[in-house]
C-alpha positions in Angstrom: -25.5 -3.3 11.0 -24.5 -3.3 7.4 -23.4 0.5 6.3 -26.1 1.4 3.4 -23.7 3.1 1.7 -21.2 0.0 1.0 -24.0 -1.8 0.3 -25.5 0.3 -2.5 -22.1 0.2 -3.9 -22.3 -3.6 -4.2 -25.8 -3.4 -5.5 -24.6 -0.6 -7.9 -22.2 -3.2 -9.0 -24.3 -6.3 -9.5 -23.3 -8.1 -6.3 -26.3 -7.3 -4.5 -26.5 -10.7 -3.8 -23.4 -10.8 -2.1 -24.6 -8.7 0.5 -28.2 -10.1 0.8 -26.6 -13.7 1.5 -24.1 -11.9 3.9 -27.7 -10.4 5.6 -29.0 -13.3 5.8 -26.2 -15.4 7.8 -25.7 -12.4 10.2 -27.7 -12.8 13.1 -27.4 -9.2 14.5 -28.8 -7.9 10.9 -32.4 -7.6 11.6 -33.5 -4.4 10.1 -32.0 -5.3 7.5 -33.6 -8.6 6.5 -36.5 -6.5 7.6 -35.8 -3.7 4.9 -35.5 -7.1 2.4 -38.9 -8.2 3.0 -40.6 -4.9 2.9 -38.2 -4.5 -0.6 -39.8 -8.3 -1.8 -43.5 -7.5 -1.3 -45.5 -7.8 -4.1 -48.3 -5.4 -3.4 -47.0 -1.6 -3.9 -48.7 -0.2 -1.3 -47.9 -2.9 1.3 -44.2 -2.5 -0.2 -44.5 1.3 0.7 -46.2 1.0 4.0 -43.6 -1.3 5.0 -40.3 0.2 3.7 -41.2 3.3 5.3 -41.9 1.4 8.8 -38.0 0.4 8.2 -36.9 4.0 7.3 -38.8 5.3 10.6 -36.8 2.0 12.9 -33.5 3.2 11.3 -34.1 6.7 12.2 -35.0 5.8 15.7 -31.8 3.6 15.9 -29.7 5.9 14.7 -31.3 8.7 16.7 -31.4 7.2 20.4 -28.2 7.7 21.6 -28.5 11.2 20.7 -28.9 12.7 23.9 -25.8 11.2 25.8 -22.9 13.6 25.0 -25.4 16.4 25.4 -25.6 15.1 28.9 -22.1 13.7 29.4 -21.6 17.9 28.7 -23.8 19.0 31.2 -22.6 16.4 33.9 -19.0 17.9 33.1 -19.7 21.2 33.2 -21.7 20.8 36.2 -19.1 19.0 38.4 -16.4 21.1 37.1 -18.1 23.9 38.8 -18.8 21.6 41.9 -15.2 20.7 42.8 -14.0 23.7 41.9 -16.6 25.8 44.5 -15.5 22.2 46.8 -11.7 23.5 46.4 -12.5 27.4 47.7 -14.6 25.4 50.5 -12.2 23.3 51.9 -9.4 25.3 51.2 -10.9 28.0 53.5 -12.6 25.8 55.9 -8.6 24.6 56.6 -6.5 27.7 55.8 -5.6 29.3 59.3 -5.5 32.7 58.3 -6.5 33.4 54.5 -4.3 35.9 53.5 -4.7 37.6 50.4 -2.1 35.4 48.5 -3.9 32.0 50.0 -7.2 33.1 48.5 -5.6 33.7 45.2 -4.1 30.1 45.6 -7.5 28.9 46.2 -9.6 31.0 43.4 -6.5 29.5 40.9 -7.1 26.3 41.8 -10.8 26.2 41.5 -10.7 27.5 38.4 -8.2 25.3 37.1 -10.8 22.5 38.1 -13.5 24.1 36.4 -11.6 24.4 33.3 -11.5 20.8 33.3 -14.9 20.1 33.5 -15.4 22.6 30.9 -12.5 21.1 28.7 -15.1 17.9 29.0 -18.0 19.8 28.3 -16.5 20.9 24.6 -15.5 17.4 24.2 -18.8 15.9 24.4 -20.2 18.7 22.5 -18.0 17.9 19.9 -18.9 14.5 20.0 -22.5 15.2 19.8 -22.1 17.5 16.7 -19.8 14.5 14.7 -22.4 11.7 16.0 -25.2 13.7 14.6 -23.2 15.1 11.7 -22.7 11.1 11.0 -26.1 9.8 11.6 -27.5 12.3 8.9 -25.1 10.9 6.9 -26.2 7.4 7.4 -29.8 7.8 6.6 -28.8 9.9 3.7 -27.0 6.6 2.1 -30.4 4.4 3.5 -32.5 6.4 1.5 -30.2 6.2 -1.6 -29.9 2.3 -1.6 -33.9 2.2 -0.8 -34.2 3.9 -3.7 -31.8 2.1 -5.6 -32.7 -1.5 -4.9 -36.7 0.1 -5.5 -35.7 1.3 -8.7 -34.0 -1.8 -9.8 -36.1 -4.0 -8.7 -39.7 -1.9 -10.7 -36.9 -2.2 -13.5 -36.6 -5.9 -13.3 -40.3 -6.2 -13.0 -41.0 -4.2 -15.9 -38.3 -6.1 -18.1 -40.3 -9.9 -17.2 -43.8 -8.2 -18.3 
């Protein structure tokens, strides 16, 4: 996938081209040959209709990984608290006599273990914030070079009438 914001910088440039040749000779770049069609039509509300189908596809791209780290948190927090109960468990279970100092061991130890899961809960909820901080980010620049490459292209237009 081509980042929108490099390309508006080419476009901003006059080496639009460039980019639209580069497009074209990438086989993985499908929405965006897609976006260059829905940019070429001739009829405005067609052009509309289908550069807004290509704004809704790149949100759902962008957006449907989303929901991993959110989970990736919850499966970490969740078996952090699982081994750790699994260390007081088997710890007792084989403990001949569970003094005062072997259930402190114990207790220590199973939090320890949760802390880890924990520790990978924050990490995947920090993930999730940067991936969604990023994906805003991304269709931020895709509207901009939409409306660039619309805006040059009416101006073009109204320059051959």
């Amino acid at each position: 996938m081509f980042h929108p914001a490099i390309w508006l910088s080419y476009e901003k440039s006059g080496q639009g081209e460039r980019v639209r040749r580069a497009i074209a000779a990438a086989p993985r770049a499908d929405w965006e040959r897609d976006l260059l069609e829905a940019l070429a039509e001739k009829n405005d509300e067609l052009r509309a209709g289908r550069i807004n189908e290509q704004i809704s596809e790149l949100d759902f791209r962008v957006t449907r990984w989303s929901r991993v780290p959110r989970v990736c948190a919850s499966i970490a927090s969740s078996a952090g608290f699982l081994f750790g109960s699994l260390v007081v468990r088997f710890g007792l279970a084989h403990a001949a006599e569970a003094s005062r100092d072997t259930i402190d061991t114990l207790v220590l130890q199973a939090v320890n273990v949760a802390v880890l899961g924990m520790a990978g809960a924050s990490f995947a909820i920090a993930a999730q914030y940067r991936a969604r901080k990023a994906a805003k980010a991304f269709q931020r620049d895709a509207d901009a070079l939409v409306e660039f490459v619309e805006a040059s292209a009416k101006g073009a237009a109204a320059q051959k009438t």
